[in-house]
C-alpha positions as CSV (number, residue, x, y, z in Angstrom):
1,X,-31.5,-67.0,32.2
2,X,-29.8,-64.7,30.0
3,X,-27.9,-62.2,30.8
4,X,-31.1,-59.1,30.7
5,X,-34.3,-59.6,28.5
6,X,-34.5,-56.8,26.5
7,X,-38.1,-55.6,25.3
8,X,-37.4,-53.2,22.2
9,X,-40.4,-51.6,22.2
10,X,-41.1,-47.8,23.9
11,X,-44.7,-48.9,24.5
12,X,-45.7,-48.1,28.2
13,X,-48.2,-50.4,27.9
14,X,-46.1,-53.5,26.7
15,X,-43.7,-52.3,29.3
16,X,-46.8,-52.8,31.7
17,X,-47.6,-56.3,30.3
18,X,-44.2,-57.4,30.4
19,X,-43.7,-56.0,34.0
20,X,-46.5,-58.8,35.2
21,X,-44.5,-61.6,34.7
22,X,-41.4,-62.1,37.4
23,X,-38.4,-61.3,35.1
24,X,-36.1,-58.4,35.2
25,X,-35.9,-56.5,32.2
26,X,-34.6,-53.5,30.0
27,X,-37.1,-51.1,27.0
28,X,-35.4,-49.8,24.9
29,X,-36.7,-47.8,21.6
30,X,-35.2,-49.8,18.3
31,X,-35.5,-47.0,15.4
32,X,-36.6,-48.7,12.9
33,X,-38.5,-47.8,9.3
34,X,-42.0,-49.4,9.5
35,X,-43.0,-48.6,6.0
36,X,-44.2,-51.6,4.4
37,X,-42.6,-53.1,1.5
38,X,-44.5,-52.9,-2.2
39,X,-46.8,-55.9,-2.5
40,X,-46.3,-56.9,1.4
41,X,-48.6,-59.0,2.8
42,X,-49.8,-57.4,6.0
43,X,-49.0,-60.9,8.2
44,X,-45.5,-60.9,6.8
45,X,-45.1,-57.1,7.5
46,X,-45.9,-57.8,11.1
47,X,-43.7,-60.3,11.1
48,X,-40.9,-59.1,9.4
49,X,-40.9,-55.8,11.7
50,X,-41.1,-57.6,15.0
51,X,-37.8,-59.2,13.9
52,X,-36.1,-56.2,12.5
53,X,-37.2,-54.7,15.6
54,X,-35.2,-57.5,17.8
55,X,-32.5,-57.6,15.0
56,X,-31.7,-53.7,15.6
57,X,-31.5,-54.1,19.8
58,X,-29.9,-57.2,19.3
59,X,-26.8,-54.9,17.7
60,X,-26.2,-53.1,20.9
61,X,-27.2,-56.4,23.1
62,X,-25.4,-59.3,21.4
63,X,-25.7,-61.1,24.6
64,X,-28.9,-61.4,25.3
65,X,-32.7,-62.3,25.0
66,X,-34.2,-59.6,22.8
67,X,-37.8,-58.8,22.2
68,X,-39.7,-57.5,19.3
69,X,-43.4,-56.7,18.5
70,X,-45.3,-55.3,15.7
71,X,-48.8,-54.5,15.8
72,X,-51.5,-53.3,12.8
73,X,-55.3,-53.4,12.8
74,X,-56.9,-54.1,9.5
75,X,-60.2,-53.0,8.3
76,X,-61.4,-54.9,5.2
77,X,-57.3,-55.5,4.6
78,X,-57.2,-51.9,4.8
79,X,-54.3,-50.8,7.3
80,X,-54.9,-48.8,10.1
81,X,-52.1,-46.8,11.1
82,X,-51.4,-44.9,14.4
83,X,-53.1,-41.7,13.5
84,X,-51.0,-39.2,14.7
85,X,-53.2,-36.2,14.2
86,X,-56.7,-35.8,16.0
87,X,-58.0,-35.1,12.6
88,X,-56.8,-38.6,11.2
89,X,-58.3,-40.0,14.4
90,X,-61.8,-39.0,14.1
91,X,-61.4,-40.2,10.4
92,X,-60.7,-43.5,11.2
93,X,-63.4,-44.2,14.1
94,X,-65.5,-43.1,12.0
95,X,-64.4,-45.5,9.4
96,X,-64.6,-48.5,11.7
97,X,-68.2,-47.8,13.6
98,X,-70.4,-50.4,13.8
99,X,-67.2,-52.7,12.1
100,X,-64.8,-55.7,13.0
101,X,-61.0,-54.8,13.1
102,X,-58.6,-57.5,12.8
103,X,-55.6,-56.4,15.0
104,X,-52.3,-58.5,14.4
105,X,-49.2,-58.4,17.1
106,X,-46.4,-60.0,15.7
107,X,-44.1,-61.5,18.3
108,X,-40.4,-61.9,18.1
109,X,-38.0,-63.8,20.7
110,X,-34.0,-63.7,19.3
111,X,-31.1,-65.3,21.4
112,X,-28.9,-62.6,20.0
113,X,-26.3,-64.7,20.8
114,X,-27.1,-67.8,19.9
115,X,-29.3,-66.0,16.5
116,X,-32.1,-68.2,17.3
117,X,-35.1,-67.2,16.6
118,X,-38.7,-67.7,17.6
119,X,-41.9,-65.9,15.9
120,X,-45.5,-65.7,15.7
121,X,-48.7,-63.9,15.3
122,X,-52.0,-63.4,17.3
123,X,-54.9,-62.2,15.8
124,X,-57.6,-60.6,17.5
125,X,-60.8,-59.4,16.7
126,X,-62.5,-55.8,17.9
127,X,-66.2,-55.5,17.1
128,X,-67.4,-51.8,17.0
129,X,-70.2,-50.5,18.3
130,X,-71.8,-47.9,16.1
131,X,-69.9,-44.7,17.0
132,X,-71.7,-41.4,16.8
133,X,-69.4,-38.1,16.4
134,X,-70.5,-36.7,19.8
135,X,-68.6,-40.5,21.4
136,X,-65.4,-40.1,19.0
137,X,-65.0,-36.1,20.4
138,X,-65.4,-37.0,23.6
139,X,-63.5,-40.4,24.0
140,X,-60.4,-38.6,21.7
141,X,-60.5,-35.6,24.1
142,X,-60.2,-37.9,27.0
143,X,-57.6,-40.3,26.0
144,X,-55.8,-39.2,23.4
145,X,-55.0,-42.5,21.6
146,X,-52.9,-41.0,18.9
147,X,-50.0,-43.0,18.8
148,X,-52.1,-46.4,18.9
149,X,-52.7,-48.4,15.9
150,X,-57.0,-48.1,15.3
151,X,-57.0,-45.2,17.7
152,X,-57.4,-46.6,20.6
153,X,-56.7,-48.2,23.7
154,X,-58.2,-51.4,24.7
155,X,-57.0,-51.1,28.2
156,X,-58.3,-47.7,28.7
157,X,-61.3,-45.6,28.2
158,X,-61.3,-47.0,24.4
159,X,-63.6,-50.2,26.1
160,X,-66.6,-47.7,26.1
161,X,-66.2,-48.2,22.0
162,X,-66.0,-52.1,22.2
163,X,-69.5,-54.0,21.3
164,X,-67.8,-57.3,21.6
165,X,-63.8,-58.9,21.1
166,X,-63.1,-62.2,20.2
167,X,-59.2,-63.7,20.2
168,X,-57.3,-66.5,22.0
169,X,-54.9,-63.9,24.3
170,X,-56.5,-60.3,25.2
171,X,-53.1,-59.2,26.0
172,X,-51.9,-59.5,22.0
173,X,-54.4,-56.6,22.1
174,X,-52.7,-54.4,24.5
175,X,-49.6,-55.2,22.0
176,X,-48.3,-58.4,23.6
177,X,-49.5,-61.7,23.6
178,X,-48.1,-62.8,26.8
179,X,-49.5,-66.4,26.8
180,X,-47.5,-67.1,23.5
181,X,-44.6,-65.2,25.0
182,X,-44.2,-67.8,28.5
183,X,-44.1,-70.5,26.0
184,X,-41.2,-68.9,24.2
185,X,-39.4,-67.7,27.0
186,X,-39.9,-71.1,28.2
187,X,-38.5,-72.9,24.7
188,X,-35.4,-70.7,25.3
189,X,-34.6,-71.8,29.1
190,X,-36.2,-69.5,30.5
191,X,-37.8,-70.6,34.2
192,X,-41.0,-67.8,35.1
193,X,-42.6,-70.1,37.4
């Protein structure tokens, strides 16, 4: 192993993902713009900000395993942000009732020292059920999902909003895909097992 895997990601809940497998670890917050560039494809722009994300941490670990992820859901190629505001929130569960959202996580694994690079992306699939103003309050009020792209959380109360999913790894949901993650570590010397 490396000397420390770095995640750089402040999620809690990829820090919670991350914490299942048996490997000691560091989060850290990469600051990084995530405006996408004019004309970007929305697969690159995961993909290019999962990297950036390991590029930046890598400039403070240049030793290490660094990881970066990147995570947008798409409604009709329409981007759906992390809302922020509760306002923006209701807006957009209202937009994608009764709907399929197309979440992509972007996946990054650098050798900062070595500059190799692995990357991917999982897509999964969030069907909708019709969503009546009286179920947005309420779930919003409960959970507060503001700072998740689609507001809201798949491994939370934000189930109760879920018809049906459909994706290879339910943990490139949660923000990441674990499964392809293993196989990476594993590429890069990595023992888990």
């Amino acid at each position: 192993m490396k000397n420390t895997l770095i995640l750089s990601s402040s999620s809690p809940a990829r820090r919670a993902l991350l914490a299942r497998l048996p490997l000691a670890f560091v989060s850290i917050s990469p600051d990084v713009d995530e405006t996408p560039l004019p004309g970007e494809d929305v697969a690159a722009m995961v993909l290019r900000l999962a990297e950036l994300k390991a590029k930046k941490s890598a400039q403070s670990y240049p030793e290490d395993l660094i990881i970066g992820c990147d995570q947008v859901g798409t409604l009709d190629n329409i981007i759906l942000c992390k809302p922020i505001s509760h306002e923006k929130a209701v807006q957009q569960l209202r937009q994608v009732s009764g709907k399929k959202v197309r979440f992509l996580t972007a996946i990054c694994l650098l050798d900062a020292k070595t500059g190799n690079t692995q990357l991917a992306t999982e897509t999964y699939d969030v069907y909708f059920r019709k969503l009546t103003d009286a179920m947005i309050e309420s779930y919003l009020l409960k959970e507060k999902p503001y700072h998740c792209a689609g507001s809201f959380q798949a491994e939370g109360l934000g189930i109760t909003l879920i018809e049906k999913f459909h994706g290879d790894d339910y943990t490139a949901l949660i923000g990441l895909p674990l499964i392809r993650l293993v196989a990476m570590l594993e590429k890069a010397g990595v023992d888990i097992l």
